[in-house]
C-alpha positions as CSV (number, residue, x, y, z in Angstrom):
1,X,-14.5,-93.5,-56.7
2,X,-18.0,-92.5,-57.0
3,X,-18.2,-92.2,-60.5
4,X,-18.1,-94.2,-63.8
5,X,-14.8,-96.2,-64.0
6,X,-11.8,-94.3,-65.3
7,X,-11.2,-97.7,-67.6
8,X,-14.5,-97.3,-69.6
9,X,-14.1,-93.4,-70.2
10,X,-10.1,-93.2,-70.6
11,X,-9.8,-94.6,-74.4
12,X,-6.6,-93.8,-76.2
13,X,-6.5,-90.7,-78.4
14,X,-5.2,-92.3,-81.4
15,X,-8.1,-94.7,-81.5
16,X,-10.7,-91.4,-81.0
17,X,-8.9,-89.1,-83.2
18,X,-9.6,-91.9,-85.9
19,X,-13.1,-92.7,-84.6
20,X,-13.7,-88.6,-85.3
21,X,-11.7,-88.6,-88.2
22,X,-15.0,-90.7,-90.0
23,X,-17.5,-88.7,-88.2
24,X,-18.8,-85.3,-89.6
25,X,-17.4,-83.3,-87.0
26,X,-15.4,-79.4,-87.6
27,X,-11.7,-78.9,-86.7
28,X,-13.2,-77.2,-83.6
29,X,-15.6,-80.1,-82.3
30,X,-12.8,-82.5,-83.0
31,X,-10.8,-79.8,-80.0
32,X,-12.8,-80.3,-77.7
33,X,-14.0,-84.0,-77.7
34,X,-9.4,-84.0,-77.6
35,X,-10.1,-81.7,-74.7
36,X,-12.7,-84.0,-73.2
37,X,-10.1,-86.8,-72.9
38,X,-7.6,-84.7,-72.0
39,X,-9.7,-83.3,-68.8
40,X,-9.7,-86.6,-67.3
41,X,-7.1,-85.3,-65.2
42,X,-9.1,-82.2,-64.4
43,X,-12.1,-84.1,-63.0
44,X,-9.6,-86.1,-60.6
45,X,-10.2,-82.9,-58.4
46,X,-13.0,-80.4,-60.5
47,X,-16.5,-80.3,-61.1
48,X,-17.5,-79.3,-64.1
49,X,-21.5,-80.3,-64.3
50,X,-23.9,-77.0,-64.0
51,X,-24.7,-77.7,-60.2
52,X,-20.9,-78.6,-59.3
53,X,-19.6,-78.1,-56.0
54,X,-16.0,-77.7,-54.5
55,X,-14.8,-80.7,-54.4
56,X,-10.7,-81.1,-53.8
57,X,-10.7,-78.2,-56.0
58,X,-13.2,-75.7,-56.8
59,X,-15.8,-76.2,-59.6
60,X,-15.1,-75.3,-63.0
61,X,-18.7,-74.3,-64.5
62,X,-19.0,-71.0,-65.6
63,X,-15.0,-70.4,-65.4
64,X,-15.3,-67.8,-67.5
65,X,-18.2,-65.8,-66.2
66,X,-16.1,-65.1,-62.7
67,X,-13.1,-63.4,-61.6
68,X,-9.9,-65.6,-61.1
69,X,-9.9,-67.2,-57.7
70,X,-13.7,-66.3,-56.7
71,X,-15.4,-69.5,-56.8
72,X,-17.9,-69.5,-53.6
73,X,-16.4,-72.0,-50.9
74,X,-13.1,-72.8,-51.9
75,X,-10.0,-70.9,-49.4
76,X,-7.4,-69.8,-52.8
77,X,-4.1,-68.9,-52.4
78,X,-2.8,-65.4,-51.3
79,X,-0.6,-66.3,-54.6
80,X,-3.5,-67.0,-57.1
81,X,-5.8,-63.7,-55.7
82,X,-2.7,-61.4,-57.1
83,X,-4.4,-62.4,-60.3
84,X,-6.8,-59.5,-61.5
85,X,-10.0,-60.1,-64.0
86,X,-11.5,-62.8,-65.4
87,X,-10.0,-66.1,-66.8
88,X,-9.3,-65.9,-70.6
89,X,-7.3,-68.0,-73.6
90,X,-3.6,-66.3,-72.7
91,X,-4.2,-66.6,-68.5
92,X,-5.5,-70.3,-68.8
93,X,-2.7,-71.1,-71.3
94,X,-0.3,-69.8,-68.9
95,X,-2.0,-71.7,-65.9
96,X,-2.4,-74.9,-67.4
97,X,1.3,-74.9,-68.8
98,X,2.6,-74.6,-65.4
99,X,0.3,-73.4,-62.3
100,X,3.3,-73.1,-60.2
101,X,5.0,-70.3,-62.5
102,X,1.7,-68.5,-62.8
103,X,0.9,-68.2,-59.3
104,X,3.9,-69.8,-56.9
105,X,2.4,-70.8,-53.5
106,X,-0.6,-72.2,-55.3
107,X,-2.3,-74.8,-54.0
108,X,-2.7,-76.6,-57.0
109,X,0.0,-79.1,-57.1
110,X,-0.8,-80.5,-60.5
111,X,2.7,-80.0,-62.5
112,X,1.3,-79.0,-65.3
113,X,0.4,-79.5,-69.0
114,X,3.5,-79.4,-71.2
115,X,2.0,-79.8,-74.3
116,X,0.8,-76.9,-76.1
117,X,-1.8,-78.9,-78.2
118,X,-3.2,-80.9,-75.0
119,X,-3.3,-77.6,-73.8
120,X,-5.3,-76.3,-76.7
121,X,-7.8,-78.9,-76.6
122,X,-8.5,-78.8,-72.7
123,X,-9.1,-75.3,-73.0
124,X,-11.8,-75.6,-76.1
125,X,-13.4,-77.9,-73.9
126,X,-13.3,-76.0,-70.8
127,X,-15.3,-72.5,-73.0
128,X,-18.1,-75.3,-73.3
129,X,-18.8,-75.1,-69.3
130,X,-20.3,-71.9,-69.6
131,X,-23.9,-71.0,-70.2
132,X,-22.9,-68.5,-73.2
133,X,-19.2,-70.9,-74.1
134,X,-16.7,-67.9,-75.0
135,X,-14.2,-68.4,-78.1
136,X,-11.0,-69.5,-76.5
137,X,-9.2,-71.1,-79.4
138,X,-5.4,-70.8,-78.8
139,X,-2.5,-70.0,-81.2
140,X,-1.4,-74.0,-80.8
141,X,-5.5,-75.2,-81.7
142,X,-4.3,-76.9,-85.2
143,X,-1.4,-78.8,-83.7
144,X,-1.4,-82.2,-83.0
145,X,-2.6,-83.5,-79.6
146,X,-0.8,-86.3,-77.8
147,X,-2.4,-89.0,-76.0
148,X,-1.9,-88.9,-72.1
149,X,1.4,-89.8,-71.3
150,X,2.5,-90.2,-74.9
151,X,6.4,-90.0,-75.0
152,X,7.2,-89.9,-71.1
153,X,5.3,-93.2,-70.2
154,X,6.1,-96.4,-71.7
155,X,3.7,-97.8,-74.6
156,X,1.3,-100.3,-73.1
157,X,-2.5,-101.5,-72.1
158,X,-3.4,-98.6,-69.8
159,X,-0.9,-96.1,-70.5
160,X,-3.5,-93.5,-70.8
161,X,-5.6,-94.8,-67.6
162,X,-2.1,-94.7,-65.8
163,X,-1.3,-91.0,-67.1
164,X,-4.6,-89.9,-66.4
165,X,-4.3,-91.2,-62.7
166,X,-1.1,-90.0,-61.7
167,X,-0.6,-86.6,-63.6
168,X,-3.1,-85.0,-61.0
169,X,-1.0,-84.7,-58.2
170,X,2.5,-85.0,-59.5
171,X,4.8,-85.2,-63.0
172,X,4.4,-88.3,-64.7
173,X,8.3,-88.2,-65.2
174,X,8.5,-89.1,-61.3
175,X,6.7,-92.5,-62.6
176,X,9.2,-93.6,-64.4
177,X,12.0,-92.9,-62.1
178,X,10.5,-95.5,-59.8
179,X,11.4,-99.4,-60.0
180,X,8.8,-101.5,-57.6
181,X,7.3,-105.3,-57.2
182,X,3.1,-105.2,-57.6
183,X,2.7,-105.5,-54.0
184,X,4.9,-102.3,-53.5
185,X,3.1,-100.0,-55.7
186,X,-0.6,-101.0,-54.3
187,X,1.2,-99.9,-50.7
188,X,1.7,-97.0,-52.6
189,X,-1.3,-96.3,-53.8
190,X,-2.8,-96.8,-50.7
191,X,-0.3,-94.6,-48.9
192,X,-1.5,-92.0,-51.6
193,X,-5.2,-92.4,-50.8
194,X,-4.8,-92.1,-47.4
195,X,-2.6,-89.7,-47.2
196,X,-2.4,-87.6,-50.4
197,X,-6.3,-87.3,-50.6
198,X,-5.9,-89.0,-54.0
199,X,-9.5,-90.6,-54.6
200,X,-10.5,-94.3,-54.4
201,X,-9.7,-96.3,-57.5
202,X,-12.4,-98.8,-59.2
203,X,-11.1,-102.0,-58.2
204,X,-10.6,-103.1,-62.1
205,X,-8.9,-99.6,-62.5
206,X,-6.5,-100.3,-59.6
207,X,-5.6,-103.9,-61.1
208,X,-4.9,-102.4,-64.9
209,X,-3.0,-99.6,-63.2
210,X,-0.9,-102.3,-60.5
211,X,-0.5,-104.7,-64.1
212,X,0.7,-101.4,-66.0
213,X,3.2,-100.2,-63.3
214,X,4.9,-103.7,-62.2
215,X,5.1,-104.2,-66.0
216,X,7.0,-101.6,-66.8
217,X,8.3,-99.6,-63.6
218,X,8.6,-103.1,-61.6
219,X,11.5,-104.5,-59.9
């Protein structure tokens, strides 16, 4: 992974809600620094600095400057070009809820943001990667924002890291159907990597996540 370690930037929500909770920040900063945790699993496969590329996905700079599914270098689907105009609060709440229902035959296999105030908060943050940030506040900005995996993942060390990994590519709820030793789950991850196109861990990430997993999804 060739940026900073997914451990030292995933903190858990609860203990940053607090930490801005004593800081003199508006009900709108307070969004989007939610946001900025919550887009973890956003930069899993998006850009999002000023001279961003395409990347597994295509960059997400100046989202709301272009037309839906125009981004220079990135092959979108025929399903996501049906989309007229330009990204704005209702389309990207739509999206983000479920990119599958929006556009189906997308290729953006992430299931999905469920919760409306995650949603929310992402999407604050997401008007700040423009050069002139619209005002995309949704109708679900004042409710309360869970932390990453926060009542589908079991309470633990590294739930958050663990969320933030594996909601990417697939529902978190597939997670907790598995049951598998340590060793089974680094095969796994490895299959993923090599296979899936899921990026490199850290190696400390990759030991918290393995500890996490064979804690409570183990045999």
């Amino acid at each position: 992974m060739n940026r900073a370690s997914f451990i030292e930037r995933v903190i858990p929500l609860s203990f940053s809600l607090l930490l801005f909770g004593s800081l003199p920040l508006s009900a709108n900063e307070t969004l989007i620094a939610a946001g900025e945790q919550q887009a973890l699993v956003c930069k899993a496969c998006h850009q999002v600095e000023p001279d961003g590329v395409t990347a597994i996905g295509p960059p997400l700079w100046g989202l709301a400057e272009r037309n839906i599914a125009s981004a220079e270098g990135f092959q979108y689907s025929e399903a996501l070009k049906q989309h007229q105009g330009q990204w704005d609060v209702a389309k990207l709440d739509a999206f983000l809820a479920s990119p599958s229902e929006f556009a189906p035959g997308t290729k953006m296999v992430f299931p999905g943001v469920k919760d409306p105030g995650a949603r929310a908060a992402i999407i604050a943050w997401l008007a700040t990667k423009n050069p002139t940030p619209p005002d995309w506040i949704t109708e679900s900005a004042g409710d309360p924002v869970k932390s990453p995996g926060e009542g589908i993942l079991a309470p633990g060390e590294n739930m958050a890291l663990v969320a933030s990994a594996c909601s990417a590519c697939h529902s978190l709820h597939l997670v907790t159907q598995q049951g598998l030793s340590k060793e089974r789950w680094d095969e796994l991850l490895t299959w993923m990597v090599e296979e899936q196109g899921m990026d490199e861990l850290a190696p400390d990430d990759r030991e918290a996540i393995l500890v996490y997993l064979s804690t409570y999804y183990g045999m």
